[in-house]
C-alpha atoms as one frame of an Amber mdcrd trajectory, in Angstrom:
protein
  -5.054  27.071  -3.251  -4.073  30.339  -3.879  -1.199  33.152  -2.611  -2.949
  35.646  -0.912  -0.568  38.530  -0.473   1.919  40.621  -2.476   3.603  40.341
  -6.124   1.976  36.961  -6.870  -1.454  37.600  -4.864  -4.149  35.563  -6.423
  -1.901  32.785  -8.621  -3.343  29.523  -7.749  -0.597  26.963  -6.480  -0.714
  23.246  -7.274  -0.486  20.353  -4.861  -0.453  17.032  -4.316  -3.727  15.025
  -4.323  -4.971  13.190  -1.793  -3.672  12.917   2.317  -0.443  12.942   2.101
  -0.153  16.176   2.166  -1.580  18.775   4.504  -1.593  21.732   2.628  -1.338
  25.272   4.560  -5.223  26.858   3.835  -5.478  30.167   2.795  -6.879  31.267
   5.934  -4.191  29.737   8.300  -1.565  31.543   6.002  -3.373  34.987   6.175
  -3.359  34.181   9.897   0.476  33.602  10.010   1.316  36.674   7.969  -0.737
  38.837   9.989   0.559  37.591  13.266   4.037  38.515  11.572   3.322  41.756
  10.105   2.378  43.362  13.716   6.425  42.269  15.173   9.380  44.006  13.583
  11.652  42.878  11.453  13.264  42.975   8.337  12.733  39.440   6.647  15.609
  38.837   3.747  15.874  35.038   4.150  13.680  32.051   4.962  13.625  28.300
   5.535  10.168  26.493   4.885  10.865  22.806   6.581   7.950  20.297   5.641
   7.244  22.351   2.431   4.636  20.277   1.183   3.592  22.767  -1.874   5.757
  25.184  -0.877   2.849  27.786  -0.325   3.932  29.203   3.194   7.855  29.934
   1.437   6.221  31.473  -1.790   3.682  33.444   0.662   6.768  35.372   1.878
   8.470  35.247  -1.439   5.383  37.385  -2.827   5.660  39.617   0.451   8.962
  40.541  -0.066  11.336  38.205   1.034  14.408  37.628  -0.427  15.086  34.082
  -0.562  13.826  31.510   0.755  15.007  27.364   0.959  12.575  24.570   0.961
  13.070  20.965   2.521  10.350  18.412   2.085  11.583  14.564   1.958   8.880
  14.011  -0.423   9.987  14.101  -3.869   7.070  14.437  -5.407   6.429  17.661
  -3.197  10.025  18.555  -4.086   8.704  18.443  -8.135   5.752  20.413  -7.218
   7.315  23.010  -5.097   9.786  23.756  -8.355   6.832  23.787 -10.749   4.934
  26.353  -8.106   8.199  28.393  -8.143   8.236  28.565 -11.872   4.444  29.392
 -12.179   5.280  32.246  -9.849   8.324  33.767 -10.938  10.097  33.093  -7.490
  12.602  30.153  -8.720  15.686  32.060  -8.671  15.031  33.401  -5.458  14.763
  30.213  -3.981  16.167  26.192  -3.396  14.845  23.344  -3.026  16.302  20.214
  -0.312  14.943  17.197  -1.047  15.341  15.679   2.499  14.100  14.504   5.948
  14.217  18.114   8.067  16.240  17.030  10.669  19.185  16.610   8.017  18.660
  19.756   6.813  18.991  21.271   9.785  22.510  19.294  10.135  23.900  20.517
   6.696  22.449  23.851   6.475  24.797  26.858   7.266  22.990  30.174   6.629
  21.443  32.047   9.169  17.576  32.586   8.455  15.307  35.500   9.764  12.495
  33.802   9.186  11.694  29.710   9.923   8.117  27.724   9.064   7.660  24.716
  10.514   4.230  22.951   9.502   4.608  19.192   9.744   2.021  16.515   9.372
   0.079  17.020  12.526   0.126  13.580  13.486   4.413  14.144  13.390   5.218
  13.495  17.485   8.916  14.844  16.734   7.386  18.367  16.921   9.280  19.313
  19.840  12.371  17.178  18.908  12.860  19.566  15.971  12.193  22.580  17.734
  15.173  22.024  20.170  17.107  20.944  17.149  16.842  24.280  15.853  17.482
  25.779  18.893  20.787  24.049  19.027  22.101  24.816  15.232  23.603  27.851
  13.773  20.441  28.284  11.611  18.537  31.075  13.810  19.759  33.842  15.969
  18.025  36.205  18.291  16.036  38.086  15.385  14.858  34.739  13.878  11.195
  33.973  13.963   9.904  30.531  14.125   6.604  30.080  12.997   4.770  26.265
  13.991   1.309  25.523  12.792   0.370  22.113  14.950  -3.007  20.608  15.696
  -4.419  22.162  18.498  -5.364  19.414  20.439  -1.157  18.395  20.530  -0.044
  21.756  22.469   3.447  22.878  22.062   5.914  23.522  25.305   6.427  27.542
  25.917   9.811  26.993  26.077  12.624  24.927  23.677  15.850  25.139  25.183
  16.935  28.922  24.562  13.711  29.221  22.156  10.628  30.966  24.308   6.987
  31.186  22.459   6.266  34.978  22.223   2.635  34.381  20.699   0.307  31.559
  20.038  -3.674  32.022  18.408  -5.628  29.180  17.869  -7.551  28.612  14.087
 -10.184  25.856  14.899  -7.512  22.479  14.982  -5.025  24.842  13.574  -2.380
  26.645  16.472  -0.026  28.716  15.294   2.767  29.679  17.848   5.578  31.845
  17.509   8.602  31.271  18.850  12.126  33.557  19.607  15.933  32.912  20.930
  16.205  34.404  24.643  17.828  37.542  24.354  21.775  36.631  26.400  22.605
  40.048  28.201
């Protein structure tokens, strides 16, 4: 697997062997990024929840971003992630939470503009997690919320105060983007 954008375009990224881990294809990145590039925003800081390898974090790392924290509960995911951050230069612009996602969300306090959620797809806490975010101090009304879920387990338009502003469908792969209602 390899970045396919910005600073470290084309450095392959390890992962864990065998099914444990879904890892985030090239292709379904690419797809992610591109759905991002076309919405404004300035991206300083994001949170990659189910990091697995930690590609989809170090993907924005290498476009720009300025930091970004990673929670897997894994901790073997949690070593690779580090070893991926060294390999790419990106390990001071980053942490690394090894925890369940939902605790993260309890204990972390800063404010992201950016949030990747790409769980196992067989994870029925999807939406659970979602509205947890919703709820926290984590995101505000400039936070995007990216969810890559299988296809054929469709996501609600609407968490709490979080709407879905775009969805595309990758063969099993949906990405949806989701935003806080703008309070007037």
């Amino acid at each position: 697997m390899r970045i396919t954008g910005g600073s470290a375009r084309g450095h392959v990224i390890k992962t864990l062997p065998g099914l444990l881990v879904r890892p985030t294809t090239d292709k379904s990145r690419e797809a992610i990024f591109s759905m991002l590039a076309s919405m404004a925003g300035s991206w300083e800081s994001g949170l990659d929840l189910f990091a697995g390898s930690g590609a989809l974090g170090i993907e924005a790392l290498s476009r720009g971003m300025g930091r970004v924290d990673f929670v897997d509960r894994n901790s073997k995911c949690c070593q690779v992630i580090k070893q991926n951050l060294a390999k790419t230069g990106f390990i001071d612009s980053a942490h690394v939470y090894c925890c369940p996602a939902m605790k993260a969300i309890g204990f972390l306090e800063t404010r992201y503009d950016l949030v990747f959620l790409d769980p196992p797809y067989a994870d029925t806490h999807l939406g659970d997690l979602v509205s947890a975010l919703a709820g926290s101090r984590l995101i505000s009304g400039e936070t995007l919320i990216t969810v890559s879920h299988a296809a054929r387990s469709p996501l609600h338009d609407r968490y709490d105060d979080i709407l879905k502003i775009k969805e595309k469908r990758y063969g099993d792969t949906c990405i949806s983007i989701y935003r806080k209602e703008a309070t007037t």
